[in-house]
C-alpha positions, -999 to 999 in steps of 0.1 A, spaced: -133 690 -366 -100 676 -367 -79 690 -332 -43 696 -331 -37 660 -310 -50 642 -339 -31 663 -367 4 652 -343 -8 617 -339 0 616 -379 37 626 -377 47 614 -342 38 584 -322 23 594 -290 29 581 -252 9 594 -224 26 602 -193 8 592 -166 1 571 -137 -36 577 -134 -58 549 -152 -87 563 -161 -68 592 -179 -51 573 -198 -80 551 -209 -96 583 -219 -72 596 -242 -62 561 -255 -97 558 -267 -96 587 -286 -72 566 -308 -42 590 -308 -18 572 -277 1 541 -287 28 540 -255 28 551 -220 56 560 -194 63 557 -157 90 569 -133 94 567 -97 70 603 -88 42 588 -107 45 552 -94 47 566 -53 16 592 -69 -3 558 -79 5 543 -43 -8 572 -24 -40 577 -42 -64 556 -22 -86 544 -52 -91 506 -49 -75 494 -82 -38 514 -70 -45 499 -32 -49 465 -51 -20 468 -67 2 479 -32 -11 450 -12 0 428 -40 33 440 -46 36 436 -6 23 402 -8 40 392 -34 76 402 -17 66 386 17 60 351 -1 91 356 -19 114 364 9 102 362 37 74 332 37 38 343 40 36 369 72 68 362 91 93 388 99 111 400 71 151 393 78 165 420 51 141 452 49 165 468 15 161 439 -2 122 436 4 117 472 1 134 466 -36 113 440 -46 82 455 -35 92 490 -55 98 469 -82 62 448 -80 43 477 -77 59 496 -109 52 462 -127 18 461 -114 8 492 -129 29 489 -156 3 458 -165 -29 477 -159 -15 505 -185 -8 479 -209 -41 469 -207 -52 501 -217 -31 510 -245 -17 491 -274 18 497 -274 47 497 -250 53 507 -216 85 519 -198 93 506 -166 123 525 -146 150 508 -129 157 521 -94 174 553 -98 199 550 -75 217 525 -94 229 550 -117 262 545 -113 258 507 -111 259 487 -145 258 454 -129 230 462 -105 210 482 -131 212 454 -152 202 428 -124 173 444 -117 162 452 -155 164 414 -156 140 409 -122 113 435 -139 113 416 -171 106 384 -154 75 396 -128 62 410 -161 69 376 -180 53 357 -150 21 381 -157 16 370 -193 35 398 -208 61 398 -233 89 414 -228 83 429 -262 59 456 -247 81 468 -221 113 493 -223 135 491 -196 144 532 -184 177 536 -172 193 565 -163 216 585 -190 246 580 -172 276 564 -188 265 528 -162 233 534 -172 236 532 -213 262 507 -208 233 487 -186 213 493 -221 234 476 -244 240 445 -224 200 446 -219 196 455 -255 217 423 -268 197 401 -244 168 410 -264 153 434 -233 145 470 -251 158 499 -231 147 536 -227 175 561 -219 161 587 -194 173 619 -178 191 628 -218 198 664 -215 227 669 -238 237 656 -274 266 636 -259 240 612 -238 222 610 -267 251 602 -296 265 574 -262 231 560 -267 227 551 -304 258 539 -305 249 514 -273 221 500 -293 193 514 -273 156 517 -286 149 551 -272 160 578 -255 140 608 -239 154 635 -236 138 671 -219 138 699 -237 123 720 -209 146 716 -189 171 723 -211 152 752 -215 151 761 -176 193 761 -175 194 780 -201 170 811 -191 187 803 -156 217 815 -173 209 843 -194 178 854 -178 156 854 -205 119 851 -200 112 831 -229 127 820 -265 108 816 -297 95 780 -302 123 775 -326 152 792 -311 140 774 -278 175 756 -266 154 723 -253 141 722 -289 175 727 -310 193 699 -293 166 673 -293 165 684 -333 201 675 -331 198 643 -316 173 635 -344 192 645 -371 221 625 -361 205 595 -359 187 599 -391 220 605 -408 240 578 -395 212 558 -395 208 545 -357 180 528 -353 172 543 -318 138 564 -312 142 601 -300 114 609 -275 115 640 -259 95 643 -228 95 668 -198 79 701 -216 79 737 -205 66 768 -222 94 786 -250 79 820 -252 67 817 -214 41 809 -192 20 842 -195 18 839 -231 -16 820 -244 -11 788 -257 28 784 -250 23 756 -228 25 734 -260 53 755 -279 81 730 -277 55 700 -287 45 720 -320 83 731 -326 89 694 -326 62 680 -344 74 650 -365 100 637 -342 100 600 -335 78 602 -305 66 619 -277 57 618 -244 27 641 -227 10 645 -196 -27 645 -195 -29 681 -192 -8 690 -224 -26 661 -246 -58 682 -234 -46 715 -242 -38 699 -277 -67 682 -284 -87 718 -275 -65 731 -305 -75 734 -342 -53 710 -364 -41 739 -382 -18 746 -353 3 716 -364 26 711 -391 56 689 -397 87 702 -380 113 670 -381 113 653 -405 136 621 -416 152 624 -450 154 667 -442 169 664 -410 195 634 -419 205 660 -445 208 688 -419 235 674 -395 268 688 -395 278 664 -364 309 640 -371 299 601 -362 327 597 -338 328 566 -318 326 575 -278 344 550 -255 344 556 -213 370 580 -216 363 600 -242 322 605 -228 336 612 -195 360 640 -211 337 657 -231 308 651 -204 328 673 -179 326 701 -202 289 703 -208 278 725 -174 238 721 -186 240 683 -188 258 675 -154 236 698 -137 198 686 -150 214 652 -149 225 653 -112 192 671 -106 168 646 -117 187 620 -104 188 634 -68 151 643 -72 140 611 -83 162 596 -53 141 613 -30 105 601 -45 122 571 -43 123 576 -5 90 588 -3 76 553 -17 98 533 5 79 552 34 41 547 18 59 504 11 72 503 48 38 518 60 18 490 41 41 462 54 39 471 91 
């Protein structure tokens, strides 16, 4: 019997999102995952997991740095810089083994406190391409994530016209998103849940209907416009939460079904299970191209610096996830330095 995961799988490309190996070799043999993603939490989760294959790949990364700057086992001069380079080794190293598993892309993140940085976001974009390059990978099968900041989409398009394909993260409003597209960028990802979670925060609503669920009317938005003006860039929600709310039986997957048809998405394991547990009558298309091109009422008005820092300052949901996410994936961030400096000493 055909399960609700395989009826999706025919309207939306699917990435898995997920650190852990043998999940994702499970689900990609079911035939339904083409991408996966990776941010900072599930690269320092991999690190601290103590399975051989993610201890491989930590002793590596260290080794690797220590040849590069420091020569073999001597004394490292500049801890930052080696604590960088190892970060960025070890997200490339299991950014690897989930290519081996899957047959499509995989998004690597720049270090998220370069934000703000377009010159160092772009730097280092460059330094992950290349350790994946010197692997035997093209740089075809990996999108660079960068942050949704106005540095970070502007790190995009000069990545995107070297040829480097870039994933806009952290999108939680249809400014980001419209700054984006007009960048150049392959793909954004923007989270309806937590669009969802200001909004109830605000309101104090317990739940929405799947289709009146905030999250899912902006990343609808964000489609149609691209559609309609015709930007080639992928929308990818990501980041899911329940619309009707937690206690209600099988809401956990609302905002996945209320998108269905949207460019792509990306689950975690547990989501792609509860899915795949559900009949394929659950599933229907809900975005479509032509349909939602013909729905948008949104001007195509050109954004400069100025203008997205204007309108950005009145759009209270989007500063707040943004600076939320960014500050939490600071401190994970942190977190692997500590499990990097442990490994090196």
């Amino acid at each position: 019997m055909a399960s609700a995961l395989d009826e999706l799988a025919k309207f939306t490309t699917l990435s898995i999102d997920s650190s852990d190996l043998d999940e994702v070799a499970k689900f990609s043999e079911l035939g339904c995952i083409t991408d996966a993603t990776t941010n900072p939490l599930l690269v320092t989760q991999a690190a601290s997991k103590g399975d051989k294959r993610y201890s491989q790949m930590l002793k590596d990364a260290i080794t690797y740095t220590k040849e590069a700057l420091g020569g073999g086992d001597s004394s490292l001069p500049d801890p930052e810089a080696e604590l960088n380079l190892a970060m960025d080794k070890l997200a490339v190293n299991l950014g690897a083994q989930l290519l081996g598993l899957i047959p499509g892309k995989v998004s690597t993140e720049v270090d998220i406190r370069l934000s703000y940085d377009t010159e160092t976001s772009v730097d280092r974009a460059r330094r992950i391409i290349s350790m994946y390059e010197e692997m035997g990978i093209d740089k075809d099968r990996v999108l660079i994530k960068l942050a949704g900041t106005w540095e970070g989409i502007q790190a995009a398009k000069i990545l995107e016209e070297e040829g480097v394909h870039c994933n806009i993260t952290l999108v939680f409003s249809f400014l980001q998103a419209a700054a984006a597209a007009q960048a150049g960028a392959y793909l954004i990802s923007p989270f309806p849940g937590r669009i969802l979670d200001w909004f109830k925060s605000q309101n104090g609503k317990e739940g929405y209907p799947p289709e009146a669920d905030p999250g899912v009317l902006d990343v609808q938005r964000m489609y149609s416009y691209f559609r309609k003006y015709g930007y080639k860039t992928i929308c990818m929600p990501a980041s899911w939460r329940p619309s009707r709310g937690a206690a209600v039986e099988g809401s956990a997957v609302d905002e996945i079904l209320a998108l269905a048809g949207v460019d792509e998405m990306t689950i975690p394991p547990p989501l792609l299970q509860a899915l795949s547990d559900m009949d394929a009558s659950a599933v229907s298309e809900q975005c479509n191209a032509e349909t939602s091109a013909a729905m948008c009422r949104e001007p195509d008005f050109v954004l400069d610096e100025q203008t997205f820092k204007l309108y950005w300052e009145t759009d209270p949901c989007g500063i707040e996830k943004l600076n939320q996410g960014i500050d939490a994936f600071k401190q994970t961030t942190e977190d692997l330095k500590q499990v990097l400096i442990q490994e090196f000493n």
